[in-house]
BAPA-810210 format. One record per residue (C-alpha): residue in one letter; x, y, z. Coordinates in steps of 0.5 Angstrom, whole numbers, plus 500, padded with zeros to 3 digits. Layout:
<pts>
aXYZ ...
</pts>
This chain:
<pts>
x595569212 x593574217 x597579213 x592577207 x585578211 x588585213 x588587206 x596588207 x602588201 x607583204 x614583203 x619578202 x626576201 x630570201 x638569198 x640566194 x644562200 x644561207 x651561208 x658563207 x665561209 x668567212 x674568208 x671568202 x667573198 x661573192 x661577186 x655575184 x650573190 x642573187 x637575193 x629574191 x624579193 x616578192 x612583194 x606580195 x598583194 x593581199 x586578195 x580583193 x576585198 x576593198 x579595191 x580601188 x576606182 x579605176 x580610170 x580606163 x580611156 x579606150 x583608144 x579603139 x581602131 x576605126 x581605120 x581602114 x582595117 x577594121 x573594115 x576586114 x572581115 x572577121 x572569122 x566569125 x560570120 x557576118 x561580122 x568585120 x573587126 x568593128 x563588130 x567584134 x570590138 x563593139 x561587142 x566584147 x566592149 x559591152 x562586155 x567590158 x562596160 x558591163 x564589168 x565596170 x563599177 x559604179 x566607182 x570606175 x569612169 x571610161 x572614156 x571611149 x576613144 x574611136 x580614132 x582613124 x582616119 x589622122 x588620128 x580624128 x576622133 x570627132 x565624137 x569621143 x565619151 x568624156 x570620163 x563616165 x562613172 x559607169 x553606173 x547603170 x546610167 x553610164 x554603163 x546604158 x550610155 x557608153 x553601149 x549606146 x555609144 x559604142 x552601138 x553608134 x554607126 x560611124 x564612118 x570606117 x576608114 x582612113 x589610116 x591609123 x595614127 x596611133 x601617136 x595623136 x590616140 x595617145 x596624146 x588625147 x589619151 x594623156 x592630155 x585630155 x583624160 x588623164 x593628165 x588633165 x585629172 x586633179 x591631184 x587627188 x584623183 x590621179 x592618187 x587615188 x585612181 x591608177 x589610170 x590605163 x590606157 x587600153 x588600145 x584595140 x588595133 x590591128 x597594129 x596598122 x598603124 x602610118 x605615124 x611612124 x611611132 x614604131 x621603133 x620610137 x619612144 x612612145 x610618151 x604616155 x606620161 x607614164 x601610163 x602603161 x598602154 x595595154 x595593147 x590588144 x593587136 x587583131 x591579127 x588572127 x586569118 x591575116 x598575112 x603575117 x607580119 x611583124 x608585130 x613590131 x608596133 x603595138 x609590141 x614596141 x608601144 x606595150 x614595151 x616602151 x609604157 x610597161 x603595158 x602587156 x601585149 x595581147 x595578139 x588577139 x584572133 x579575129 x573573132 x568575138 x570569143 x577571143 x577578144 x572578150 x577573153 x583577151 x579584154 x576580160 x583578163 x585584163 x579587166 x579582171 x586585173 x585592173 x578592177 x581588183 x587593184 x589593192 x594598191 x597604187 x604607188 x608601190 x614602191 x620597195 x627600197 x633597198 x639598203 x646595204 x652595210 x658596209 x662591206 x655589201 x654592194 x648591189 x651591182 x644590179 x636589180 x632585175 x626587175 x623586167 x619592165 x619596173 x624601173 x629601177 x635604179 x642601183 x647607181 x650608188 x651601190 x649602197 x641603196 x636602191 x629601189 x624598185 x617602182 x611597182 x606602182 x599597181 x598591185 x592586182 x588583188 x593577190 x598578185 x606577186 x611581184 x619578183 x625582182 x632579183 x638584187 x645581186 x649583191 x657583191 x659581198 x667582201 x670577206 x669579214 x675583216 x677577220 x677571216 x678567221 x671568226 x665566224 x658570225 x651567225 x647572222 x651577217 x645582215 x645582207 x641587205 x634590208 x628591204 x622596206 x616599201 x610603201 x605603198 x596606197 x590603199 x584604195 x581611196 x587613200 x593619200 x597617206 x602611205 x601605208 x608601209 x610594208 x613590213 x620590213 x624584210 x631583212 x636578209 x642575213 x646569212 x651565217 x658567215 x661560217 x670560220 x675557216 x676549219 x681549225 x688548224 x692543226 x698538224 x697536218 x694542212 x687543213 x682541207 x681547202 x675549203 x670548197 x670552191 x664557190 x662553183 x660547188 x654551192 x648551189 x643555189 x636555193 x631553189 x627558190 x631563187 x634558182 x628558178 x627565178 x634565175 x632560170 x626564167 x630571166 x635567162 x630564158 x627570157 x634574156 x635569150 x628568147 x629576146 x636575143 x633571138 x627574136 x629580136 x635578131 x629575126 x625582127 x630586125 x628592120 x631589113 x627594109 x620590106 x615586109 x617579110 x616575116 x620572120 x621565119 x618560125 x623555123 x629559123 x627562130 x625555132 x632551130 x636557134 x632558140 x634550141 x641551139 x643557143 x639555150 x643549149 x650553149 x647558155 x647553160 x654554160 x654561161 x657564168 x649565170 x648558171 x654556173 x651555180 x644552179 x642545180 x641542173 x634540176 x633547176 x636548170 x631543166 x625548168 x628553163 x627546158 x621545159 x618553156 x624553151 x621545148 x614548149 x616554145 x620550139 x614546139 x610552138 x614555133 x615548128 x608546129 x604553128 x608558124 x607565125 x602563130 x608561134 x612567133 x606572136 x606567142 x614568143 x613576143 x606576148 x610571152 x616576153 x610581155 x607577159 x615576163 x617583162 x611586166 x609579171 x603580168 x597574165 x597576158 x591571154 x594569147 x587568145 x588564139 x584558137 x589554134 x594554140 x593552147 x598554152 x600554160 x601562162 x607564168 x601569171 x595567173 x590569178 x583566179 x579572179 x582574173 x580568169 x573568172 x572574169 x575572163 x571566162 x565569164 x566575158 x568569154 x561564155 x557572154 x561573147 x559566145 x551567145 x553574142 x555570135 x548567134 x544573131 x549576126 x550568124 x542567122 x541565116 x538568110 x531564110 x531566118 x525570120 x527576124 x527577131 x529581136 x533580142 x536584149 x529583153 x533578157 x534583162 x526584163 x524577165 x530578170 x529584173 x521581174 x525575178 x529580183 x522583184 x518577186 x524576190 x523582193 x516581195 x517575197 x521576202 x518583205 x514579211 x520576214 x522583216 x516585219 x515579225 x508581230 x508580237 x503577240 x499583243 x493586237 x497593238 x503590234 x500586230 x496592228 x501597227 x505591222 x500590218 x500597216 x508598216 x508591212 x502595207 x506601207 x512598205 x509593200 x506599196 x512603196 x516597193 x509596188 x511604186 x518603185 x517596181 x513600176 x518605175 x524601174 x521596169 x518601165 x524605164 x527598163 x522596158 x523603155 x531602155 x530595151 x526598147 x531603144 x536598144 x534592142 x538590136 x534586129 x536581126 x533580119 x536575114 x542575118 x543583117 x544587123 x539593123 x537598129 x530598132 x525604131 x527611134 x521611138 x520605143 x514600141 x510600147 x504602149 x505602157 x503607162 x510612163 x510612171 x507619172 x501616170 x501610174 x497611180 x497604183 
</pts>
């Protein structure tokens, strides 16, 4: 706990086992290690650039009245600016028709300032249509925002890549590698009320990049909700540049590192490393080491504590180049002697197959073979054949059931307690289910799943029709999310008004809230300027007490006239459901601040 409040990133390790008998060896010995993050309290500045989708298919119609995909995305992106900070930057790319892009944001701190630009921006009418060209989105993405970055900003500040898309994408980028210099794309595919399909291109991008894959319904509650989680993971970043390393002795080899979408590397057996790179506010990473480990050169003695494998790991704070270092972990396990001789021959000592693994590690064991066979499953359903069919929900379905089944025999499971075991039948059941009862929706999920195990990181299915449980979670990261998901739902009314509704405009909200934080203000001053007893002091409170009163009155009119002015120029109207832009002149007839003399 202590760690946590300090702000530090943990580290742990735990074996597979605690002990082992001194005249045998393991070929296959799972350590568990967790890099844990502490909560968010300083969190490091983002740089987000935001490919949005302006082709021919974000003309369709949504599932929510009167609006097109186009509307839904402006929308939930309001959102998204709104929960930006000062500290972060966005720029916003619209791309469609060859990947044009003639009218892009450069990076912006969202301050008010930049927040009130970006919405207006996003607010703008453009022209709609043209296919999609996913690959020059990502060149602009990485060559005129990120990379282009100096050196100090690309340490300090992680840098996303977030592309909103219906995946119908013509530059043949699917099934290639996708460059983005490293940068993970995070992709939020509009699919709901369409033919299905394959998702095959915005999965294979959110693959290739370590970025999540978000399949999205078609209306505004689910894309705020999808972006909003998102947006709750990479505004409470506590670091950047995790990295954990792992050393063996004599006598100890690492064979392989699990670690999903996180590279990694183990070639020389004797050492190895994992690249985490961002760590969210109390996010927790887990990566499987497997170890072959020799019996001791002397059979016949024991040793209490045989070091396994030492992990240690670096990684940046917030606005800072110099490395910070995880405390180090070490694994040992007791290393047990044969039982005693003496005048009958001794008991066989038990075989490897009767040690269970702990349950810690187990269940971690468990999820990656779940994963392994779910891919194995799906990806022989999503196979290129040549047309547009889509994979059969209920083929998938039977054959996830029938080879999970037949796995549990497989060598990997073969010392795990079939308690642990049955974890793996309740995603496997839950995902059956999923598939026999909702289709291609089922189909969406299974991929969005995989994602979410590849990256360890929380990836919102936001379909109406499907509610499931995720692996990953944090609370500040749900909070976000239902907050945009409660905002987008209010934001539906307008375009839905009905044909003999009279016109109305709205976004002065924010007027009457500013009023209140100004009362407030007013109200409290007195408390700041106590007198004392004599008339000297009370006479020199009272003046700074009037001096600051007048300054606050000064700077409330100039606050709410430029806020009026603001809402004036960007309120929308709504007549008869139809979405038209306010006056190009604001329609007002208040004093501007310089004639405010008060």
């Amino acid at each position: 706990m202590a760690d946590e409040q300090q702000g530090e990133v943990k580290l742990h390790a735990q074996a597979g086992v605690t002990e082992i008998p001194a005249n045998e060896g393991r070929t296959d010995l799972p350590v568990l290690v967790r890099v844990v993050a502490p909560s968010k309290q300083q969190r490091a500045p983002i740089d987000l650039v935001a490919l949005l989708d302006t082709g021919d298919s974000m003309k369709l119609k949504a599932k929510d009245p009167h609006w097109t995909r186009m509307d839904l995305v402006v929308a939930a992106m309001e959102l998204v600016v709104r929960r930006l900070g000062a500290a972060d930057r966005l720029a916003i790319v619209p791309f469609n028709a060859g990947g044009n892009a003639r009218k892009m944001t450069p990076f912006t701190y969202m301050d008010q300032v930049g927040q009130n630009n970006a919405v207006q921006f996003l607010n703008k009418p453009r022209a709609l249509g043209g296919y999609t060209n996913f690959q020059q989105a990502f060149y602009w993405a990485v060559n005129r925002y990120l990379d282009a970055r100096s050196g100090d900003e690309k340490a300090t500040r992680p840098g996303f890549i977030l592309l909103v898309s219906s995946g119908d994408d013509k530059s043949g980028i699917g099934g290639r590698h996708v460059d983005t210099g490293g940068y993970p794309v995070h992709a939020f595919e509009i699919c709901g009320g369409q033919t299905p399909g394959k998702p095959q291109v915005m999965l294979h991008v959110a693959r290739e990049t370590r970025g999540t894959y978000h399949p999205v319904d078609d209306t505004v509650k689910s894309l705020a909700l999808a972006l909003g989680t998102f947006v709750g993971g990479i505004t409470s970043v506590v670091a950047v540049n995790a990295k954990v390393d792992f050393a063996v002795p004599d006598g100890v080899r690492i064979t392989k590192i699990e670690s999903g979408s996180y590279g990694s590397e183990w070639s020389k057996g004797t050492e190895g490393h994992v690249d985490v790179g961002v760590l969210y506010g109390k996010d927790e990473k887990k990566f499987v080491v497997h170890l072959s480990v020799q019996q001791l050169t002397d059979p016949t003695k024991g040793v209490d504590k045989q070091p396994l494998l030492t992990a240690t790991g670096t990684y940046n704070k917030p606005s800072r180049r110099e490395p910070d270092f995880m405390k180090q972990a070490e694994v040992t396990v007791k290393r047990t002697p044969p039982p005693p001789a003496s005048g009958t021959t001794a008991p066989p000592a038990p075989p490897a197959t009767a040690v269970h693994i702990q349950q810690v590690v187990a269940v971690q064991i468990v999820e990656i073979h779940v994963a392994a066979v779910l891919q194995e499953v799906v990806k022989a359903h999503n196979k290129d054949d040549g047309g547009d069919a889509a994979p059969n929900p209920k083929l998938i379905a039977q054959e996830l059931h029938d080879k999970w089944h037949s796995s549990k025999a497989d060598e990997k499971l073969q010392h795990i307690h079939e308690d642990h075991v049955k974890t793996g039948d309740v995603h496997v059941t839950e995902m059956v289910k999923l598939l026999k009862e909702h289709g291609h929706v089922g189909v969406l999920y299974a991929h969005a799943w995989l994602a979410s195990h590849a990256t360890q990181q929380m990836a919102t299915f936001a379909v109406s029709s499907v509610l499931v449980k995720h692996w990953f979670h944090s609370e500040y990261m749900a909070l976000v999310a239902g907050d945009l998901a409660y905002h987008a739902a209010s934001m539906a009314a307008p375009p839905a008004a009905a044909a003999d509704d009279p016109c109305k405009c709205v976004d002065f909200d924010r007027i009457d809230h500013r009023l209140e934080l100004w009362s407030k203000v007013k109200r409290e001053v007195p408390e700041f300027f106590q007198p004392s007893e004599d008339a000297e002091s009370h006479h020199l409170t009272a003046v700074i007490r009037e001096a600051s009163l007048d300054a606050i009155n000064r700077a409330m009119h100039q606050d709410m006239y430029l806020a009026v002015v603001h809402a004036s120029n960007l309120r929308r109207c709504y007549c008869a459901g139809k979405q038209s832009p306010s006056s190009s002149k604001p329609q007002h007839d208040l004093p501007t601040p310089k004639d405010d003399h008060h």
